[in-house]
C-alpha positions in Angstrom: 5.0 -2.0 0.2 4.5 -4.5 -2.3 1.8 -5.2 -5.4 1.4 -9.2 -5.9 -1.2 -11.2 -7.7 -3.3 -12.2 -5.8 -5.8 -15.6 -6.1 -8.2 -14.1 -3.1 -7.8 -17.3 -1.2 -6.5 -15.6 2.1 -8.8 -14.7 5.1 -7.1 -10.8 4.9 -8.0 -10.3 1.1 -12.1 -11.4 2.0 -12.4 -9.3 5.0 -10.9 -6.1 2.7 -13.1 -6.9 -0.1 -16.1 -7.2 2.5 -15.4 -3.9 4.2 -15.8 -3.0 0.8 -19.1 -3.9 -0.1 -20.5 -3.1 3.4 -19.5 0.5 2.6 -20.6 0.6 -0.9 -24.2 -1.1 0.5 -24.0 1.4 3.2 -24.0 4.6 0.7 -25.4 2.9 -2.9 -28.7 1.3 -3.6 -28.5 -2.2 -4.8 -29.5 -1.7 -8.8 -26.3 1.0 -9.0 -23.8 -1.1 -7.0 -21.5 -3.0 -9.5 -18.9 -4.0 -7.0 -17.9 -7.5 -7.3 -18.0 -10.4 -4.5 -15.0 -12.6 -4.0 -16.8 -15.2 -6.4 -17.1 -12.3 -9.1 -13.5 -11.6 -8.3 -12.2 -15.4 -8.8 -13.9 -15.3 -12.2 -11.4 -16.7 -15.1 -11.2 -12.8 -16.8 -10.2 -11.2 -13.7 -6.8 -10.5 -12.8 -6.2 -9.0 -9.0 -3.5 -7.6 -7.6 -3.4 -6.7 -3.3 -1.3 -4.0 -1.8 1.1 -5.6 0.9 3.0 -3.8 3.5 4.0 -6.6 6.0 1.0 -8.7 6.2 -1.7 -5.9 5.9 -3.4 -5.4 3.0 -3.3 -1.9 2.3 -4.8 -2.0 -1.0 -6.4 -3.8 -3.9 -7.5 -3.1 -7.7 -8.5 -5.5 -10.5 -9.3 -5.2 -14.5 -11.8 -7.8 -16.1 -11.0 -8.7 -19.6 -14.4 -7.5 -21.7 -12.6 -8.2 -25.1 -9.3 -9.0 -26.4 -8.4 -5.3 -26.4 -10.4 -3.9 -23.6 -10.3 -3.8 -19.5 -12.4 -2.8 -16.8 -10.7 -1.3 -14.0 -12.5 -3.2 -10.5 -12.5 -2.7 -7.3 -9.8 -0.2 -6.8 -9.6 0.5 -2.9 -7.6 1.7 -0.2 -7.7 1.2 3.7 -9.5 3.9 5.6 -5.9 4.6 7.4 -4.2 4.9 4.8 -6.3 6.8 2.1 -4.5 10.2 0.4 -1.0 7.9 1.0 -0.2 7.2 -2.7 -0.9 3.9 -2.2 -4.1 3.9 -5.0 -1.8 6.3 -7.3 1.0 3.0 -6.4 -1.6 0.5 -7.8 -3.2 2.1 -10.4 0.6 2.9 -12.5 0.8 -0.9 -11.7 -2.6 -1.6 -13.2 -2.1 0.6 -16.4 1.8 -1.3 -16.8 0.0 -4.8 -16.7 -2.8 -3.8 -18.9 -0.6 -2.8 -21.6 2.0 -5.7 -20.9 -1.2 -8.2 -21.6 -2.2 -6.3 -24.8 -5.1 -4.3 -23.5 -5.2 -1.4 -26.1 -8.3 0.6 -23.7 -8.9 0.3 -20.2 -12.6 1.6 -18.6 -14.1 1.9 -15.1 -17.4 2.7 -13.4 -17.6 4.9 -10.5 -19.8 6.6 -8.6 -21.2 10.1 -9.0 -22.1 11.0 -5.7 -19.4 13.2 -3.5 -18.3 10.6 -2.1 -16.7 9.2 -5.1 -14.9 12.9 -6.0 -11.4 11.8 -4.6 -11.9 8.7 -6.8 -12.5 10.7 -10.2 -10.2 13.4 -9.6 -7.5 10.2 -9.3 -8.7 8.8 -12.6 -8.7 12.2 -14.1 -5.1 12.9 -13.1 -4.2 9.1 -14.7 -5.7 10.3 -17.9 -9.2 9.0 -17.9 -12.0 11.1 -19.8 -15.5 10.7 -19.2 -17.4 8.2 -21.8 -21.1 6.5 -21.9 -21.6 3.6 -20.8 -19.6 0.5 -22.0 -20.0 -3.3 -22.1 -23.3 -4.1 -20.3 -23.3 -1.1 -18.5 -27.2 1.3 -18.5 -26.8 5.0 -17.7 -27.3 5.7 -14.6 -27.7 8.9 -12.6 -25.5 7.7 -9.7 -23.0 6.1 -11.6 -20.4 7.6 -14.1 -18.1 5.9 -16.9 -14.2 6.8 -17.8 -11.8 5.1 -20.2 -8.2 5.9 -21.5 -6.4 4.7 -24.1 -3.3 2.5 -23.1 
């Protein structure tokens, strides 16, 4: 397996990121989904890295600069195969290492607070993430809950 930056032009990258969305659609209502598209992804402050092994994506996760000393942790994911693999515990060591490397002093996410979401917290909370309110132009919101860390 390999992590490389990734510039979401390839036709395996969309059709991860749209299995993506089609699940969170599936199980969040639109005003508390904040996953982003592939435009959202392309944006200038976003930096995205894909899980390789072979030619399968495996994997992806993404921070989006919010200020010159703090991240937003996007679209972490891992394929339904391979979940419970390492393979998000892989990216996100990855993810921290480059956030510090590019001078982020703080790195945040939003998840979601139903069930489904547990095996996503309990990963952030073994990384080191607390729980915090809301940051940048994030509302509260009962279905959605916030972490950060210090890097």
């Amino acid at each position: 397996m390999r992590i490389v930056e990734d510039d979401l032009s390839g036709p395996e990258i969309a059709e991860f990121l749209e299995e993506h969305l089609r699940e969170m659609r599936s199980i969040t209502p639109p005003e508390s989904k904040h996953a982003l598209d592939l435009d959202g992804l392309r944006s200038p402050e976003v930096t995205f890295w894909s899980v390789m092994d072979g030619g399968a994506v495996v994997g992806c996760g993404a921070i989006k600069r919010l200020d010159d000393s703090h991240a937003e942790l996007k679209s972490m994911r891992t394929a339904a195969a391979r979940k419970r693999a390492g393979i998000a515990s892989l990216l996100l060591r990855h993810i921290l290492a480059e956030a510090g490397r590019m001078g982020f002093t703080r790195l945040s996410l939003e998840t979601g607070a139903e069930e489904h979401f547990l095996p996503a917290r309990k990963l952030y909370e073994k990384f080191g993430f607390t729980y915090c309110e809301p940051f940048g132009d994030y509302r509260p919101d009962p279905l959605s809950v916030f972490m950060t860390r210090p890097l």
